[in-house]
N, C-alpha and C positions, 0 to 999 in steps of 0.2 A: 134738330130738323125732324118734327114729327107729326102725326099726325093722325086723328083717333073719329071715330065713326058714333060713338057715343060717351061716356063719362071721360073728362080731360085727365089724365094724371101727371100732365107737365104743369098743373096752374099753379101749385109751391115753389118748383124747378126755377131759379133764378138761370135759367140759360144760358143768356149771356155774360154772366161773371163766370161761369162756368169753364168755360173756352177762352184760349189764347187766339180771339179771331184775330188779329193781326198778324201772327204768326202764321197761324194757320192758312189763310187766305193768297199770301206771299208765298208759299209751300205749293199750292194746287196752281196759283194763277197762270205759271208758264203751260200746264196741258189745258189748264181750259180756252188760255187766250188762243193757243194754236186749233183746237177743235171747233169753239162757236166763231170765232175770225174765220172761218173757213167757211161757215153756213153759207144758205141763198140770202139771211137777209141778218140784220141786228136784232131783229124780234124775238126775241127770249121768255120761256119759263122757266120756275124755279118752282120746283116739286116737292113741296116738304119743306117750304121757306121759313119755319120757322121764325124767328124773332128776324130775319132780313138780310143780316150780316150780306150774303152773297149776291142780294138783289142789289141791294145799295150800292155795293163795291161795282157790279157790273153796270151800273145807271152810269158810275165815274165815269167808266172806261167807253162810255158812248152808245152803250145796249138798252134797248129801251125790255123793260123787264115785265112780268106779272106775276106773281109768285102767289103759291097755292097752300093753302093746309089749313087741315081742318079743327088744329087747336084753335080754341077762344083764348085762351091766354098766348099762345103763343103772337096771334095774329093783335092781337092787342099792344103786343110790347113792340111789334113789327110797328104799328102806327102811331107810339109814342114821343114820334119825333115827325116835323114837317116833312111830307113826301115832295121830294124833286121829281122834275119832269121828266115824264118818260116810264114813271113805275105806278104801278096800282099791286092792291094787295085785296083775294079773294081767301075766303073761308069757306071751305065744301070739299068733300071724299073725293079723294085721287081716283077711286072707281068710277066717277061719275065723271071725268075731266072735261070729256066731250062738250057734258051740255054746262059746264062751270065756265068756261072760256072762249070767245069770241073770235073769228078767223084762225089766221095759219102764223105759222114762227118758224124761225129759220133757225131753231134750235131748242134744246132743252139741260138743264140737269135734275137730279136725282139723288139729293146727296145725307151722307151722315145715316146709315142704315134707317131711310125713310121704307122702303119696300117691303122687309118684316111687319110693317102695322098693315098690310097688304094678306090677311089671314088664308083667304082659301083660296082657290085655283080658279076659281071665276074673277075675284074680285081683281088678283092680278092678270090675268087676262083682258079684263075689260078694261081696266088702266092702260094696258099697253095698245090696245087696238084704240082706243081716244086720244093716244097721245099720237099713232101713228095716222091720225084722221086730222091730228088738229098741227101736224108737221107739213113741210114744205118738200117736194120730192127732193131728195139728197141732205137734208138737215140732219145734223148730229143729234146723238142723246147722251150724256154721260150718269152713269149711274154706276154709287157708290156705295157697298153696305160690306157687313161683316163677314167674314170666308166662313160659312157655316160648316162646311167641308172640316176643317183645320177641328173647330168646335167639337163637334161631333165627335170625332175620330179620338180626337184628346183628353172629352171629357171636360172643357176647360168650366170652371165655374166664375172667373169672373173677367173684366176686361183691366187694364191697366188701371193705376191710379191718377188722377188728375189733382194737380196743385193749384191752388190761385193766392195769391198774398193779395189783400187789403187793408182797408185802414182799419176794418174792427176785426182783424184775424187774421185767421187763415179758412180757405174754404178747400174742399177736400173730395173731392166727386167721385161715389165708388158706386161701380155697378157690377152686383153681382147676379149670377144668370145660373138657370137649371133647366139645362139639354133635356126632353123629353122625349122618350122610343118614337112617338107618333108625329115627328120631326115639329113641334112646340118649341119655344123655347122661352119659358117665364124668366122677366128682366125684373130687377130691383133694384132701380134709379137713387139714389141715398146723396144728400149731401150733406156733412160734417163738418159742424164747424171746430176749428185746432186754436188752442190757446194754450199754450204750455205752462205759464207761469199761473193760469187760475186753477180754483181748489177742483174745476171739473173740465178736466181740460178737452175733452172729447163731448159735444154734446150733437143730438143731430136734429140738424133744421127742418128736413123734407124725407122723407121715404114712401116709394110708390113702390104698386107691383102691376107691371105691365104682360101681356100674355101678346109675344109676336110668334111668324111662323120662321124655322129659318131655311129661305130658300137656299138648295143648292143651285152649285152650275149648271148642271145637268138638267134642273127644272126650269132654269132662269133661262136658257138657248133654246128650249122645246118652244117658250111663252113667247120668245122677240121672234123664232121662228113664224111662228104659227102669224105674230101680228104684221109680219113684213119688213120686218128688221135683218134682211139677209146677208149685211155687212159687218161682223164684230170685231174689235180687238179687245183681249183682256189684259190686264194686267194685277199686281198684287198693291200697287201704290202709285201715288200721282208722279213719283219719279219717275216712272216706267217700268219699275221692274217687272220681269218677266213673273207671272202666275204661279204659283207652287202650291198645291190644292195643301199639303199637309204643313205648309210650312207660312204663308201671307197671311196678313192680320187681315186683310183686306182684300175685298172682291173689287175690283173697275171696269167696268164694260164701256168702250165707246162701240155706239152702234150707230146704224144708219139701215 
């Protein structure tokens, strides 16, 4: 779920083999359905929809969706399949949301550390004051990315490893990362293909080098402050666990 302001470097990225979305989507579903079921209305965004997974999933469930981002490949793999009613799928920078999308929504999310491609302090600013212009009074946002906090502090250089079995392998998603003083944080998206039994059993399919920033907390509350977002909860995962700057893999803000 990503999204880039000029050159794509998901267009190799098979994304969706990528991700266990069914698993994954089953995992989040119980805090989303409570948070956007709660909205003023079913009218949903999807901010950083990447290839769809979550728009589609919420069309099921009765929300009528529009999902945003500004990959050409991604948005492409998003419309490879017939769109049901109720979803549309837009291409254009999350900075500019305002004027990318049509009336008000009784909800949004934000998910799979889309906010990092969100570089300077304006651009996430302006993202948040469009989304809080293109919200309905009391409408949720959920928004999801990586405890850059934890990062930071630790040093960490890469995120977990990702498995996938297919019929011509194995796929292997590693991304590794290097924290910068000047709070940068360059990503190197890689995916490997595993075949143990040939003579080259490691070979790799796709490697990008992306340059995001990584928000902390401390910035990310200043920005929903300042855009009118004066109700937060965080948490460290879609369980609910409670926040632990040095310890969650994971930032979640529902806000309002």
């Amino acid at each position: 779920m990503f999204f880039m302001t000029n050159s794509d470097p998901y267009s190799r990225l098979q994304y969706r083999r990528l991700i266990a979305w069914p698993k994954r989507i089953e995992r989040e579903w119980p805090l989303l359905e409570e948070v956007l079921g709660a909205g003023p209305s079913r009218r949903v965004l999807d901010l950083g929809c990447g290839t769809g997974e979550h728009a589609r999933f919420l069309v099921e469930k009765g929300f009528e969706v529009v999902g945003v981002d500004a990959s050409e490949s991604m948005i492409d793999q998003a419309l490879d399949a017939p769109l049901p009613a109720g979803l549309r799928f837009v291409r254009g920078d999350l900075a500019e949301l305002e004027s990318l999308v049509d009336g008000r929504f009784g909800g949004a999310i934000c998910l799979g550390n889309t906010l990092p491609h969100l570089r300077t302090k304006g651009a996430l600013e302006g993202f948040l004051r469009g989304l809080r212009a293109r919200l309905l009074p009391g409408a949720p946002v959920v928004l999801q990315l990586l405890n850059y906090e934890r990062i930071f502090a630790l040093s960490e250089r890469h995120l977990p490893l990702n498995f996938r079995h297919h019929e011509d392998g194995e796929s292997v998603f590693l991304r590794l990362m290097e924290p910068r003083e000047d709070g940068r944080v360059l990503f190197f998206p890689t995916t490997l293909r595993f075949r143990p039994e040939a003579d080259q059993p490691v070979t790799v399919v796709a490697s990008k080098r992306v340059e995001l920033m990584g928000w902390r907390l401390s910035r990310l509350e200043g920005a929903l402050e300042d855009a009118g977002f004066a109700e937060r909860r965080l948490f460290g995962a879609f369980d609910r666990t409670p926040f632990e700057p040095l310890k969650s893999r994971d930032l979640l803000v529902v806000a309002r």
